[in-house]
C-alpha positions in Angstrom: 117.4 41.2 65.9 116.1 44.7 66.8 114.1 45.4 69.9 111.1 46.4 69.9 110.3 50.5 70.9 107.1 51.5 72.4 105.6 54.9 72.2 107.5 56.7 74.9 110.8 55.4 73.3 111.6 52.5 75.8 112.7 49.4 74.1 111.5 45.9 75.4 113.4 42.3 74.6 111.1 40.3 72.9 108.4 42.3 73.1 108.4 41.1 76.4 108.1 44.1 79.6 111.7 43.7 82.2 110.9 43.5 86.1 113.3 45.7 87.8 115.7 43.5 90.0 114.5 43.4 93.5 116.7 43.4 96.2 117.3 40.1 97.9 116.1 39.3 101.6 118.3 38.5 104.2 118.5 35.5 105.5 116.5 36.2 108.5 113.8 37.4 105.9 114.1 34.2 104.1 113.5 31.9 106.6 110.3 34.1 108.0 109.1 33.7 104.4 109.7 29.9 104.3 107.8 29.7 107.4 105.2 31.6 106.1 104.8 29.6 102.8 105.0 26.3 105.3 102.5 27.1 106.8 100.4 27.4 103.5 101.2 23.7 102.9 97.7 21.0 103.0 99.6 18.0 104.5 98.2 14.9 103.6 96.6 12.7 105.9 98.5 9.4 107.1 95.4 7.1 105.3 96.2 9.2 102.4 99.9 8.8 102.8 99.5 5.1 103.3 97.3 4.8 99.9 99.7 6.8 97.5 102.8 4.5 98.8 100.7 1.1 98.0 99.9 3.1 94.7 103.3 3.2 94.2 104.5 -0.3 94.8 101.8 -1.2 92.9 103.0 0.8 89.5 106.8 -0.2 90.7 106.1 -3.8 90.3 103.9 -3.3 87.3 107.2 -1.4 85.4 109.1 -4.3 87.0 107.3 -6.9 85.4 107.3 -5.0 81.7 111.1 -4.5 81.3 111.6 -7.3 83.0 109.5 -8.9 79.9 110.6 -6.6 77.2 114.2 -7.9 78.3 113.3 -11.2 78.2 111.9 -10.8 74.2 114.3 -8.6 73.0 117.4 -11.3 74.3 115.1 -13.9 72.4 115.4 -11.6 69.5 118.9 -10.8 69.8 120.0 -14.6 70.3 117.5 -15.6 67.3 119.8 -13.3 64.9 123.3 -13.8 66.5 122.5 -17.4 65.2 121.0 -16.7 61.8 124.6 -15.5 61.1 
């Protein structure tokens, strides 16, 4: 596969411009910036908190109740042409 070559002679992968490599942060640098995007972060509120988990025991029982169905028809199935044989 050839690369492609712009005007000024500088080929590109994929037609696709390469970022230089930047240097990596220390770790002191890191940390600051972690901080930083922390404190970016819209925190839920506890009512909100509380909703999402009842959401989820909700949907957990609901897949609970389905497989525990679909298992329940497929061994019927399975047993109804084990003994057809």
């Amino acid at each position: 596969m050839k690369a492609m070559v712009d005007e000024k002679g500088k080929k590109e992968a994929g037609g696709k411009a390469v970022e230089p490599a930047r240097p990596r942060p220390s770790i002191m640098e890191f940390f600051a910036q972690v901080r930083q995007e922390i404190s970016k972060v819209t925190w839920p509120t506890r009512p909100e908190t509380i909703t999402s988990t009842i959401a989820v025991f909700i949907m957990l029982a609901m897949a609970a109740v389905f497989f525990f169905l679909v298992d329940l028809v497929l061994g019927y199935v399975v047993t109804f042409v084990m003994n057809l044989v």
